[in-house]
C-alpha positions, 0 to 999 in steps of 0.5 A, a space after each residue: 730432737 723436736 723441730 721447733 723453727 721454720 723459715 720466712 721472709 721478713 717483709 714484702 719483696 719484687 721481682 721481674 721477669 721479662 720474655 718475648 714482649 711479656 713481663 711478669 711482675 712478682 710480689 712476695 708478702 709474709 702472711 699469716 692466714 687465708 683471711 689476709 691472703 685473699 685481701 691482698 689478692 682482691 687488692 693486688 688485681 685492682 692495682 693491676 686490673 689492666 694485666 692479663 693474669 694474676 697467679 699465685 701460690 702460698 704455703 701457710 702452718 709450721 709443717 707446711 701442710 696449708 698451700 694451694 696454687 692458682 694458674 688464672 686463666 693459664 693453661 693448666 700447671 703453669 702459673 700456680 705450680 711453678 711459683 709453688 715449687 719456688 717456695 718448695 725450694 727455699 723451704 718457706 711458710 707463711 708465705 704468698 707469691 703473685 706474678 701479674 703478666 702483661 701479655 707481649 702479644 708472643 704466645 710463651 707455649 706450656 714450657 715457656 710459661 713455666 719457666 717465666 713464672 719460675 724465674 718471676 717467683 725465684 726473683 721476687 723471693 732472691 730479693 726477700 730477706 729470709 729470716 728463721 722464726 721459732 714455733 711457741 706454745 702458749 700456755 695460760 696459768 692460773 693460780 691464787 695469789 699468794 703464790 705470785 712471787 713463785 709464779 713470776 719467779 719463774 717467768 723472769 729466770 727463765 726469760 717468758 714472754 707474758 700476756 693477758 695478766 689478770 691479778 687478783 684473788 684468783 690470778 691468771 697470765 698466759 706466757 710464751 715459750 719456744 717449743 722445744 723448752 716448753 715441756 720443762 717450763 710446764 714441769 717447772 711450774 707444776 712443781 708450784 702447789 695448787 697451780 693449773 697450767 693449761 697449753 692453748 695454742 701454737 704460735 
């Protein structure tokens, strides 16, 4: 069975967590690349430059394999990594988590770090609303034109998202299809004459 779907959230969400004097602010943001990431970042510590910490985790990729933890200044393991773990939990991508602290004056100890920026994360991402997405491919098409009626014939039967038309005596589109139902679109339309189907990239 092909894996075609995984789980993010819909939008940006908070949450707070307070011990000892301390409070942990979380923000969890949908985020789709590195680039993204690192605005909101430089944008979140300017909203907050007045917080003693800004730690964070994200996970990006469909299979997960993009993700990297920061503690800021924390001791080692107990800011990045238990936000991660929340993530890890839920089973989410494309997602970044940040906790800002305002130190309370009352030191937490390794533990007690650990479990604030836990129960920041887990709260911010409680109040998210988790939704679960499809992994497409992309494919372009390119072919002459009297075959457009048996071009698009197959786009409309079978529901494609279409993009980037390009009609003339040499035709061209690309189009959208989940993953799991992409290898009988592309038999579908090779069955056509004389047109090239090329995959381009995962979405």
């Amino acid at each position: 069975m092909v894996v075609d779907t995984y789980f993010t959230i819909e939008e940006k969400s908070q949450g707070l967590y307070k011990e000892k004097g301390s409070k942990f602010i979380s923000i969890a943001f949908p985020v789709s690349d590195t680039d993204e990431i690192r605005e909101i970042i430089d944008d979140i510590k300017k909203e907050y430059f007045d917080a003693r910490h800004h730690c964070y985790a994200y996970i990006l990729g469909h299979d997960k394999s993009i993700f990297r933890m920061n503690d800021d200044g924390e001791p080692s393991f107990t800011g990045g990594k238990p936000i991660y773990g929340q993530l890890l939990s839920k089973d989410l991508t494309n997602v970044l988590v940040v906790v800002i602290r305002y130190f309370g004056g009352v030191k937490l100890g390794v533990g007690g770090l650990t479990q604030a920026y836990k129960q920041a994360a887990l709260d911010a991402l409680e109040n998210a609303r988790i939704i679960e997405k499809t992994i497409d491919k992309i494919y372009g098409v390119s072919f002459e034109y009297i075959q457009m009626n048996d071009v698009m014939r197959v786009m409309k039967e079978n529901d494609l998202k279409q993009m980037n038309h390009r009609f003339d005596n040499n035709c061209y589109l690309e189009f959208k299809v989940r993953k799991s139902y992409s290898q009988a679109m592309v038999d579908r339309l090779d069955l056509i004459p004389g047109i090239r189907v090329d995959f381009l990239r995962l979405d």
